[in-house]
Structure formats: structure tokens, C-alpha cells
C-alpha positions, 0 to 999 in steps of 0.5 A: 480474484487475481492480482490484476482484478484486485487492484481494480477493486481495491479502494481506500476505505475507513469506516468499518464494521464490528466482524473479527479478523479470525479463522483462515484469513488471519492466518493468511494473512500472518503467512503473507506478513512472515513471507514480507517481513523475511523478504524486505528485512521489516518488521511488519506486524498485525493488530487485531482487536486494538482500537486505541490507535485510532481513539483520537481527534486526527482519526477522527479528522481523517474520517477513521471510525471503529478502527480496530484492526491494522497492519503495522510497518516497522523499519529502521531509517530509509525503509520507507520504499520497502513499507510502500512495495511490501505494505500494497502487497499485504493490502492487495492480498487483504482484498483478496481476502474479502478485506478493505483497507486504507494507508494511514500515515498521520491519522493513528498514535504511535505510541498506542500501537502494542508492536515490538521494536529492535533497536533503531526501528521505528513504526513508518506507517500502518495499514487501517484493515477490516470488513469495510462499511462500503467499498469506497470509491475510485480516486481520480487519476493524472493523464497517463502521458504526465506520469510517464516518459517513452520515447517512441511507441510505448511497449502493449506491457509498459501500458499495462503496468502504467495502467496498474500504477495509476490505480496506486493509492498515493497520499493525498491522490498526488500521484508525484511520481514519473516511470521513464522507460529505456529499453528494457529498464524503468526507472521510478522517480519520486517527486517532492511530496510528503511520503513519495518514497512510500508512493513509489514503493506501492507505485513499483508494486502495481507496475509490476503486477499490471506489466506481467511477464514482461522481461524488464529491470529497475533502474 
């Protein structure tokens, strides 16, 4: 399964079963979390076999059952686009992986997730993982035309990348963002809404992806 193909794929998921995380795809997956952490200056970590994060009445109230594995996101203040753009890079390689997943914000205890931190980190987010019971199932999506501007005809590569970042997980499926093309630059613009820098960092994951070898730059 390739990036693209994965993306399609790809579907929030919270109820898991009893099968470990082990073997290759643990180790796979603390290769990409090291390559994520280096490149971003994060603190990402993996919790596997700890169900306490999610043993709780907001867990419960966001549907999360027998949550025992997830991927931690640390940073210091103003990290929350570089959780969005590393973080979708671990959950796409997740599905790659044969794993489901789900971006939770409020639905875990923070001071139950077993992370080391350095000074002026906290935990932004966490990434709920593990062999899913179903695959979940395709959100819903804005017209294409609202979550973009082009001023002409839009470019076969930009299509795509906007085709990708529609399929972006976004918290509560809001989609608050707008990609405005200008030549060959793009810029991404979040709009007020809980966690839309998160958004815009897993929104930039998937353009870029979905628009390939396209030569082109952020704004």
C-alpha cells in the first residue's frame, strides 16, 4: 500500500482488539517515530500495553474501547502544526502497517500517559493505535471549491493534493482550513476552530502527498 492508497483507506477508528503491537511492526513503527521526532524536534513516543490512558468517562463518552495502545506527541508551546504534519505521518505509516487508528485530543488522561518529558514540554495529543474491530468509515467532506482558492484554471497536481487533503482527518470533520494557490506557492490558512493548527499540519501532510512531484513551496 502506497501513500496515496493509504490515505484513501485510512478511517478514524476506536474500538480495538486484544492483538499486540509486536514483532517488525513495532519496530517499524519506533524507526518512523525516531526519523519524526529527529526531523520536527518533538518528543513522540509509543505506548503499548497501557490501558489507563483511556480508562475514563471521556474515553468512554468518545466511544474509545480497549485503548490500549497510542502514540504520544510532546512538544513545547507552539508545536501543534508539527503534531498535525509528523503525527498523520505516523498514523498513515500505521495503516500501512495493517493498523487503525484515531486522533484524540480530549478523550485520554494526560497525567495517566507513562511519557518522559524535558523541560517546557507538555503532551499535545495522542494517537489511539491497534488492529481495529472494523475499519471505520469514510467522513464526509466540504465542496472542493470552499476549502480552496485559485484564481484561473486550477493546475491537474493542485487537484490532487486538494483532492488528498480533503480526505484529512479534522477535529470534529470541520475541515476549517483554505489553501490559496499563487503560482507556484501555496498558502494554508487555518480558521478559528479548536485544534485547527493541528488540522493544517495533517492538512499539508496529505497535499503534499496527494500533489506528488509537483514543484511548488509553502507560503
Amino acid at each position: 500500500m502506497d501513500l496515496s492508497a493509504a490515505i484513501k483507506a485510512r478511517h478514524s477508528v476506536r474500538s480495538f482488539t486484544d492483538r499486540r503491537i509486536d514483532g517488525e511492526i513495532e519496530t517499524v513503527l519506533c524507526q518512523m517515530i525516531d526519523e519524526c521526532s529527529q526531523a520536527s524536534g518533538l518528543h513522540i513516543q509509543l505506548c503499548l500495553n497501557e490501558p489507563r490512558a483511556f480508562d475514563n468517562m471521556r474515553a468512554k463518552y468518545g466511544k474509545f474501547q480497549n485503548c490500549k495502545n497510542y502514540i504520544a506527541l510532546a512538544g513545547k508551546s507552539g508545536s501543534s502544526e508539527k503534531c498535525g504534519y509528523y503525527g498523520e505521518k505516523l498514523v498513515l505509516k500505521a495503516q500501512q502497517l495493517g493498523l487503525n487508528s484515531c486522533w484524540a485530543a480530549i478523550s485520554y488522561s494526560k497525567s495517566k500517559v507513562p511519557c518522559v518529558l524535558a523541560k517546557g514540554e507538555k503532551i499535545r495529543l495522542v494517537i489511539a493505535l491497534g488492529y481495529g474491530i472494523s475499519q471505520g468509515v469514510e467522513h464526509r467532506s466540504k465542496d472542493m471549491k470552499r476549502l480552496c482558492q485559485v484564481k484561473g484554471e486550477m493546475p491537474e497536481w493542485f487537484r490532487r493534493g486538494m483532492a488528498a487533503a480533503m480526505l484529512a482527518p479534522t477535529a470534529m470533520n470541520q475541515q476549517k482550513f483554505v489553501l490559496t494557490l499563487h503560482q507556484n506557492t501555496v498558502s494554508a490558512k487555518p480558521l478559528i476552530a479548536f485544534y485547527s493548527r493541528v488540522d493544517l499540519g495533517i492538512v499539508k501532510c496529505h497535499f503534499e502527498i496527494g500533489a506528488g512531484d509537483a514543484i511548488f513551496k509553502w507560503q
